[in-house]
TIBATOR-476841 format. One record per residue (C-alpha): x, z, y; residue in one letter; residue number from 1. Coordinates in Angstrom, 3 decimals. Last residue first. Example, Ala and Ser with C-alpha at 12.3 -4.5 7.8 and 13.67 -1.06 7.14 Angstrom:
REM TIBATOR-476841
<<13.670,7.140,-1.060>,s,2>
<<12.300,7.800,-4.500>,a,1>
***
This chain:
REM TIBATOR-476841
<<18.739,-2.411,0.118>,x,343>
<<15.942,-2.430,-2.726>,x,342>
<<18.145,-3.196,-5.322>,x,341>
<<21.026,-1.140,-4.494>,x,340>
<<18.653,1.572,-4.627>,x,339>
<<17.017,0.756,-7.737>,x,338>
<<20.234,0.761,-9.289>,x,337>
<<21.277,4.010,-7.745>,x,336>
<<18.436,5.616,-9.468>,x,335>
<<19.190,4.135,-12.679>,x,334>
<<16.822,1.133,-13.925>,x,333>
<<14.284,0.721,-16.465>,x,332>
<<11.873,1.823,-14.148>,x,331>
<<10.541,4.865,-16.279>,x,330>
<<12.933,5.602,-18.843>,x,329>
<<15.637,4.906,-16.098>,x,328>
<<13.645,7.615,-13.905>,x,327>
<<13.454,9.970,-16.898>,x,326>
<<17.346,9.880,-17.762>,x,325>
<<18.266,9.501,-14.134>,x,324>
<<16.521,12.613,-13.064>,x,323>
<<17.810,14.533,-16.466>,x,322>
<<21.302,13.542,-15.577>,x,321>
<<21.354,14.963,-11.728>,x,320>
<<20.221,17.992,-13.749>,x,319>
<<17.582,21.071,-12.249>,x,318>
<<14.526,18.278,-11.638>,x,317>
<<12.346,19.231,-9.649>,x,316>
<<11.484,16.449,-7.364>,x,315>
<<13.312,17.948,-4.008>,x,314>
<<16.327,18.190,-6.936>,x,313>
<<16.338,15.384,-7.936>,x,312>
<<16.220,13.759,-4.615>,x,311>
<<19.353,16.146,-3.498>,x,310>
<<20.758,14.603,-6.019>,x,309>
<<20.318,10.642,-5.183>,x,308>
<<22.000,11.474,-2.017>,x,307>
<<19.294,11.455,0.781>,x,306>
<<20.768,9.004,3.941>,x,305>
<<19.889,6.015,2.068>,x,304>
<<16.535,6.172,2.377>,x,303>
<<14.358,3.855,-0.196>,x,302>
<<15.321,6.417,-2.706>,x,301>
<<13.391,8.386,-1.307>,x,300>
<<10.036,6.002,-1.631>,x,299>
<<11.532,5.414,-5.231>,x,298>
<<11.487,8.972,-6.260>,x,297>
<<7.563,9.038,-4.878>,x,296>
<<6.338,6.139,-7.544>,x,295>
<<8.779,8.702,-10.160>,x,294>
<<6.789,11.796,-9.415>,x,293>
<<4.051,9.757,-9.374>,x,292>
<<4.520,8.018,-13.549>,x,291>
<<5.431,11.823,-14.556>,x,290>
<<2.623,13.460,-13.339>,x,289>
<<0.518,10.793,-14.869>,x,288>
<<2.217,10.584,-18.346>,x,287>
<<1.115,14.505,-18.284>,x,286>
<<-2.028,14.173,-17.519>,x,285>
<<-2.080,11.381,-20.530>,x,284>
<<-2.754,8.383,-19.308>,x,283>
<<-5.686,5.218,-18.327>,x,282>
<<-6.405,6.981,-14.920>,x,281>
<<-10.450,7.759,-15.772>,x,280>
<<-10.817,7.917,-19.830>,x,279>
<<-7.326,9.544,-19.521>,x,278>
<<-8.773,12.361,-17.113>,x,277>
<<-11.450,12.582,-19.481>,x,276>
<<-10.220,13.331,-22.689>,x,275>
<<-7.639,15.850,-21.373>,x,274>
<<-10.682,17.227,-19.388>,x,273>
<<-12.500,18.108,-22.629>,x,272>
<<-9.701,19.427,-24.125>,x,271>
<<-8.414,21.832,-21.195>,x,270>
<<-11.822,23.083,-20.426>,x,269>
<<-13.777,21.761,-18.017>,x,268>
<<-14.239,22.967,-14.527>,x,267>
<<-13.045,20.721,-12.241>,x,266>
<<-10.260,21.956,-10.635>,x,265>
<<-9.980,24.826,-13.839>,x,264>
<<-9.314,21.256,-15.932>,x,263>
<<-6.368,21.039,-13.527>,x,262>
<<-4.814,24.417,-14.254>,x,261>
<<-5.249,24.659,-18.137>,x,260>
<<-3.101,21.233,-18.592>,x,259>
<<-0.466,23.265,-16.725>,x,258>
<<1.608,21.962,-13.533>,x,257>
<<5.849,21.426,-14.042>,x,256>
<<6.355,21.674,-10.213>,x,255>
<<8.041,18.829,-7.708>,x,254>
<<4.951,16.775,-7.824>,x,253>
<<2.448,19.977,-6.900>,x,252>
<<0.896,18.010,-3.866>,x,251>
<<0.566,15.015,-5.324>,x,250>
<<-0.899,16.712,-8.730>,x,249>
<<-3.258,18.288,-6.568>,x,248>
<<-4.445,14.983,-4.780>,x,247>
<<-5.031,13.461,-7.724>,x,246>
<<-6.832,15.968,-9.576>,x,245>
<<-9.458,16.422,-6.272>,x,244>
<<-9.871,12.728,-6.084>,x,243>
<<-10.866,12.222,-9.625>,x,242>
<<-13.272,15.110,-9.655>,x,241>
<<-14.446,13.130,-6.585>,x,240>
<<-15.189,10.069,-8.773>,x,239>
<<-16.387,11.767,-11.764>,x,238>
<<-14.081,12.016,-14.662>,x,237>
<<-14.572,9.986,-17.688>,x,236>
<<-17.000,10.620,-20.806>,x,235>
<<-17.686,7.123,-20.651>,x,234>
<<-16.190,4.759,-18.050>,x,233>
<<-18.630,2.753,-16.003>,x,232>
<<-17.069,-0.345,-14.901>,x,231>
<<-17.785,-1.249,-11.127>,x,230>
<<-20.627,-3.424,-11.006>,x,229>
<<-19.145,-6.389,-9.235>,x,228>
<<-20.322,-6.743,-5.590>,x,227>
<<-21.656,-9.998,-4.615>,x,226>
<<-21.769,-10.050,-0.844>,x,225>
<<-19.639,-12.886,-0.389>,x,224>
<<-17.203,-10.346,1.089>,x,223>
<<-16.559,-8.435,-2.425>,x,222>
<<-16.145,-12.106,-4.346>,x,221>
<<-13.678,-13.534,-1.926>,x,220>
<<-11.694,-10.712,-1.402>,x,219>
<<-11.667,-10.620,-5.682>,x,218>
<<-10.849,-14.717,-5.836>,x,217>
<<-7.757,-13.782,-3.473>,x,216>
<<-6.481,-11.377,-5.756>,x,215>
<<-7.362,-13.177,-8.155>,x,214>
<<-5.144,-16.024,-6.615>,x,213>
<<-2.046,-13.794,-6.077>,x,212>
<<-2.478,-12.675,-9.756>,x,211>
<<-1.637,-16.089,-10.718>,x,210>
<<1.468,-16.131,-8.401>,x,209>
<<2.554,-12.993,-9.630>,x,208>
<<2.481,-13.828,-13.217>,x,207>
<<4.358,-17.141,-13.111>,x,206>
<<6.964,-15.181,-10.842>,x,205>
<<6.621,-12.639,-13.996>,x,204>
<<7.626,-15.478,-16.578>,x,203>
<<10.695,-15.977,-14.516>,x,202>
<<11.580,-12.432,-14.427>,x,201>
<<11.197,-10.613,-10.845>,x,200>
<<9.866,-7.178,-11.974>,x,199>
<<8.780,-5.581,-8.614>,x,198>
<<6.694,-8.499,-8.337>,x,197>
<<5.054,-7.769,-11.390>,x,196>
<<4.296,-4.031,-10.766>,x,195>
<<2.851,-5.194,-6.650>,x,194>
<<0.571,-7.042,-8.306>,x,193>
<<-0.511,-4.760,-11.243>,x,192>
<<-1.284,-2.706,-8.308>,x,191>
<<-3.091,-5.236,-6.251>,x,190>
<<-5.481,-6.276,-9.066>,x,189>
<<-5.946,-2.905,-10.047>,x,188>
<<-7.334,-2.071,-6.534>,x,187>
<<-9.398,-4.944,-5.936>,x,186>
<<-11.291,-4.221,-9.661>,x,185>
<<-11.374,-0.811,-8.405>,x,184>
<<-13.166,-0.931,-5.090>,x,183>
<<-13.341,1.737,-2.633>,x,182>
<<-13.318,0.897,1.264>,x,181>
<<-11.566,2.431,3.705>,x,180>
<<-12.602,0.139,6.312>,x,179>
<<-14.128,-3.381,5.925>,x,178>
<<-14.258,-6.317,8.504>,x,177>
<<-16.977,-9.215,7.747>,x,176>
<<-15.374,-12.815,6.021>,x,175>
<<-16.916,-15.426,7.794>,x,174>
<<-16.256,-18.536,5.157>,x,173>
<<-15.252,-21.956,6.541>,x,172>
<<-11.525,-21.337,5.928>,x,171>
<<-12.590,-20.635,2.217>,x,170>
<<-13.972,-24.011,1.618>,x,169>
<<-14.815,-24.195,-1.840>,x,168>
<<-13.296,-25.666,-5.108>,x,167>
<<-10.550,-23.193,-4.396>,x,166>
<<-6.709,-23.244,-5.277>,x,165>
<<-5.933,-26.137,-2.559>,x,164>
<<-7.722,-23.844,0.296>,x,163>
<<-4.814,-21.041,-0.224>,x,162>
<<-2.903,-22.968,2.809>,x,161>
<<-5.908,-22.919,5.004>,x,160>
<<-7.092,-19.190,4.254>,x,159>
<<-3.817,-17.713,5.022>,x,158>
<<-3.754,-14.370,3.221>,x,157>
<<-1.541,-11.417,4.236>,x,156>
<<-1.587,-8.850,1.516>,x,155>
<<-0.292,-5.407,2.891>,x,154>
<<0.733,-2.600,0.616>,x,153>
<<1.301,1.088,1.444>,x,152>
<<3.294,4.008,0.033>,x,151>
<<2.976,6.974,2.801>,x,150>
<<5.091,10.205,2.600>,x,149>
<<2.365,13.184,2.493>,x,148>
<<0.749,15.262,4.733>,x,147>
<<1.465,11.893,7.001>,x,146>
<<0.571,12.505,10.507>,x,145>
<<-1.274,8.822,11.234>,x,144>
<<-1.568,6.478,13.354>,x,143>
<<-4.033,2.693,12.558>,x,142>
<<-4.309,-0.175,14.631>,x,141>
<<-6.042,-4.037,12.953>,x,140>
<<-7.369,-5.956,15.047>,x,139>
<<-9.688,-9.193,13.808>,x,138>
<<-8.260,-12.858,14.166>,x,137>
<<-8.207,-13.333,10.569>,x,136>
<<-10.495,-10.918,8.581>,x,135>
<<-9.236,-7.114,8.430>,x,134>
<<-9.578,-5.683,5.278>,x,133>
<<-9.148,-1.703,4.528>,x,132>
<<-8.529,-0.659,0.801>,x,131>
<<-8.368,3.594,-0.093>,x,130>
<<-6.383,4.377,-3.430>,x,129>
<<-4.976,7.636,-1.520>,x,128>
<<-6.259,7.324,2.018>,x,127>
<<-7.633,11.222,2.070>,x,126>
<<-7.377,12.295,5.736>,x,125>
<<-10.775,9.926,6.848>,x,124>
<<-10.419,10.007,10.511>,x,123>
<<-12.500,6.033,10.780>,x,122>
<<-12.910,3.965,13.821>,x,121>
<<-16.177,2.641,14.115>,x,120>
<<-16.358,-0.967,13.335>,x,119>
<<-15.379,-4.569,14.933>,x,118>
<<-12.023,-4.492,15.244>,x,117>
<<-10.302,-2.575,12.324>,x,116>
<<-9.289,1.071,12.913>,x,115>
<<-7.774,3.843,11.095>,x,114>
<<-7.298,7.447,12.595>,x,113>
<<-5.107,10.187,12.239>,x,112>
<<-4.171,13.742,11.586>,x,111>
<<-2.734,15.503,8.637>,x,110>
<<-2.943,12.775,6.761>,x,109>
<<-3.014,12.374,2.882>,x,108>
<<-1.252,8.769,1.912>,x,107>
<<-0.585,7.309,-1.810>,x,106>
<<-1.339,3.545,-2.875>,x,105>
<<-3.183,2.335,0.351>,x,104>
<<-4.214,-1.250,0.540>,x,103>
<<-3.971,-2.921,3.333>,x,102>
<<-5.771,-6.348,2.934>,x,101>
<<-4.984,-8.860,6.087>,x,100>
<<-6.380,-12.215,6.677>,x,99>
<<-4.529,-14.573,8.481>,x,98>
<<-4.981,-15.872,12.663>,x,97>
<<-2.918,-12.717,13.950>,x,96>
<<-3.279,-9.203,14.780>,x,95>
<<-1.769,-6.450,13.781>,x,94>
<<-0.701,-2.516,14.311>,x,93>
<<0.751,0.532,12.982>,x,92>
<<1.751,3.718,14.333>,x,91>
<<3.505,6.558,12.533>,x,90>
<<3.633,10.442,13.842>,x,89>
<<6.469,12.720,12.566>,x,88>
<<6.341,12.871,8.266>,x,87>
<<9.196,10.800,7.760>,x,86>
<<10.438,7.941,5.318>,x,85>
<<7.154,5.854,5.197>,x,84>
<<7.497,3.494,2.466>,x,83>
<<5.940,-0.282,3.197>,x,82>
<<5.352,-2.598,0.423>,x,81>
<<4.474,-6.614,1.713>,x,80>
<<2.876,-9.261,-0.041>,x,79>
<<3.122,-12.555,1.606>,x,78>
<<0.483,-15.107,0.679>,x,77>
<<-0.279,-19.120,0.543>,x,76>
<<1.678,-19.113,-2.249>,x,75>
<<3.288,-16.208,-3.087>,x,74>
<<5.924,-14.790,-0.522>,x,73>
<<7.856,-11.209,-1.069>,x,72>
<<8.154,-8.801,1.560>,x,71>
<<9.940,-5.414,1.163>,x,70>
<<9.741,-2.396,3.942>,x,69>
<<11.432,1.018,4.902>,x,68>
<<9.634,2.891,7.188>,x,67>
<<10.607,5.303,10.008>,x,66>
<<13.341,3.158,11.514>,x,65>
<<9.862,1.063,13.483>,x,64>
<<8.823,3.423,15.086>,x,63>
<<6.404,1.843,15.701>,x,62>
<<5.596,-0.598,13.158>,x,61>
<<3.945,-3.932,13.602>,x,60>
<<1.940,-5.184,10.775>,x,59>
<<3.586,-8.187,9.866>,x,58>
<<3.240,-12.434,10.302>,x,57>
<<4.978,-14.567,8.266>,x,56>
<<8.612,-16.267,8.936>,x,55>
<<9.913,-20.008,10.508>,x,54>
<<6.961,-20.473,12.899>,x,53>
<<5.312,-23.598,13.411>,x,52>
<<2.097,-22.509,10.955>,x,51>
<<1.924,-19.375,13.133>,x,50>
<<2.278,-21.263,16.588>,x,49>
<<-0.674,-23.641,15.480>,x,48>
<<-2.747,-20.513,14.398>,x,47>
<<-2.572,-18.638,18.186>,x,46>
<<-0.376,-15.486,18.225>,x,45>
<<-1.350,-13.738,22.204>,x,44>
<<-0.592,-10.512,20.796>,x,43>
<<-3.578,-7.820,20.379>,x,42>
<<-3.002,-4.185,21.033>,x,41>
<<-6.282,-3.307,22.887>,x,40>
<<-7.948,-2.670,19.555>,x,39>
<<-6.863,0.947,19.797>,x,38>
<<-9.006,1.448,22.502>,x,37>
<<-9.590,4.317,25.314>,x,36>
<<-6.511,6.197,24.110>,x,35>
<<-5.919,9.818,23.412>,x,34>
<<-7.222,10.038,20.247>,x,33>
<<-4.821,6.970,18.687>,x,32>
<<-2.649,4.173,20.643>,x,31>
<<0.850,3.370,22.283>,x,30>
<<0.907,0.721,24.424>,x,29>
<<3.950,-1.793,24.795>,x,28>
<<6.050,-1.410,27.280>,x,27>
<<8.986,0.336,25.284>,x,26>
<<8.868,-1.791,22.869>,x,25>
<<9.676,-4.978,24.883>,x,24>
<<6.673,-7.035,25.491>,x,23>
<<6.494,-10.463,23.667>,x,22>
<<5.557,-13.713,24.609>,x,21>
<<4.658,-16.180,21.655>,x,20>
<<7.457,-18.537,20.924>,x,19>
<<7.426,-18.482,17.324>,x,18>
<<10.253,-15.467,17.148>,x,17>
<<9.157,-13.574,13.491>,x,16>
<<10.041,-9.684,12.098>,x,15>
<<6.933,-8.566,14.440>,x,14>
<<7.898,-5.860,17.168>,x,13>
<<11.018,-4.412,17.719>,x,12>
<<13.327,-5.228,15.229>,x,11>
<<15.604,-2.028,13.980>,x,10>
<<13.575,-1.943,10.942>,x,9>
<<14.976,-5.187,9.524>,x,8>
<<12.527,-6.789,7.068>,x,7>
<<13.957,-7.121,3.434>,x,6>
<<12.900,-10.004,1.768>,x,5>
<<12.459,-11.698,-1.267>,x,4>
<<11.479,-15.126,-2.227>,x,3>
<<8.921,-16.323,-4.484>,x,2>
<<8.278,-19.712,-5.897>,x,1>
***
């Protein structure tokens, strides 16, 4: 069964008390460029005090007001969305005896770094469809500058209580670390995810838990060392022509963009690239534009301090009316709707 959750922002630390000694927040260590190691931010959570405890473990924010977050609980999982609401310096950090995905639907830094115990740390700018796993036990610490207001998800998997849905022994597995990782059968599976949960029907709850257990079968499959052949798409855009569209059309959300101006990016003309680009994002440029101008309406929405005009406007739309029109068409629900719904 799922339940939902809002996590309170103005909670230091992890939204759980289990018994494990805590610092307040202003002892705890900051980390990033000027710090020896980000992996120093472990808390002393042992596996018998998670299993005791009355709530899941979470990346720790810091600080913690400039996010907004949503938890729901699967079986044996939480899945968690996290919109940044600022573009001043973010922390995270985790550690704890479950597995954590992040999986990054939109992020461009202007400075930062990503680490997960065990490998180099990584300044990639470009997180946008980017996965990082850290196996049970492992740190996880990340900053960042966001270019560009941050829509994460985190999948926290305990291994022991997902057991019952294998017909192997998935605690017993050593699962290796992996940072900023590509994988597209792991992405879609979190994305249609995260689209089912947001859509709490009864035959979605069905949904979600199912796709909680690919999920699962898909970390599985990419740490067993048995990498799917991604799907080749004919005629579609290559990878980095992909990543070069995308991050335009972020950038340019607000401003109607030309067909003729994107297939300049990548130097096709307009026909050919309309072809392609929906060979490669499954839409119409267009339909595209549209769907993440509406993804970034509900990360401002998610502030309640930003009237639902002014977030029109900062989107481009002229009409308080013509914003609701296209995000109802969208979401199915009005702008204050979602908000309400999210609050």
């Amino acid at each position: 069964m799922l339940t939902d959750t809002l996590f309170q922002n103005d909670v230091p630390g992890f939204p759980f008390d289990n018994g494990a000694p805590q610092l307040p927040m202003d002892q705890r260590p900051r980390f990033g460029r000027n710090h020896d190691r980000m992996a120093d931010r472990k808390l002393p959570l042992s596996l018998g005090q998670f299993r005791e405890g009355t709530a899941h473990p979470a990346v720790e924010v810091f600080p913690p007001n400039s996010v907004k977050r949503r938890t729901r609980a699967l079986h044996g999982m939480t899945a968690e969305f996290i919109q940044s609401t600022t573009h001043e310096r973010i922390d995270y950090s985790f550690h704890a005896p479950v597995h954590l995905l992040a999986v990054c639907e939109q992020g461009v830094r202007r400075e930062g770094e990503t680490y997960v115990e065990g490998l180099p740390r990584s300044t990639l700018r470009h997180l946008t469809r980017k996965l990082t796993f850290a196996p049970a036990g492992h740190a996880y610490c990340e900053w960042q500058e966001p270019r560009t207001l941050t829509s994460l998800m985190y999948f926290y998997v305990d291994p022991e209580m997902l057991q019952v849905r294998f017909d192997f022994d998935i605690s017993a597995m050593s699962f290796p670390p992996r940072l900023l990782f590509e994988d597209t059968t792991l992405w879609d599976t979190a994305l249609k995810l995260k689209r089912s949960i947001e859509n709490p029907t009864l035959d979605n709850r069905l949904y979600s838990e199912a796709l909680g257990v690919v999920l699962v079968h898909e970390l599985v499959r990419i740490n067993r060392g048995t990498p799917r052949a991604e799907p080749r798409t004919r005629g579609g855009l290559a990878a980095w022509h992909q990543r070069i569209v995308a991050a335009y059309i972020e950038e340019h959300l607000a401003e109607p963009i030309a067909l003729a101006t994107l297939a300049r990016l990548v130097d096709l003309s307009p026909y050919h690239f309309c072809r392609a680009f929906k060979q490669s994002f499954g839409m119409p440029p267009h339909r595209y534009h549209t769907s993440r101008r509406m993804e970034r309406a509900k990360m401002l929405l998610a502030n309640d301090a930003v009237s639902v005009t002014d977030i029109g406007l900062t989107l481009g739309f002229s009409e308080t009316s013509s914003f609701t029109a296209a995000f109802r068409n969208a979401t199915g629900l009005t702008p204050t709707g979602y908000r309400r719904s999210v609050g």
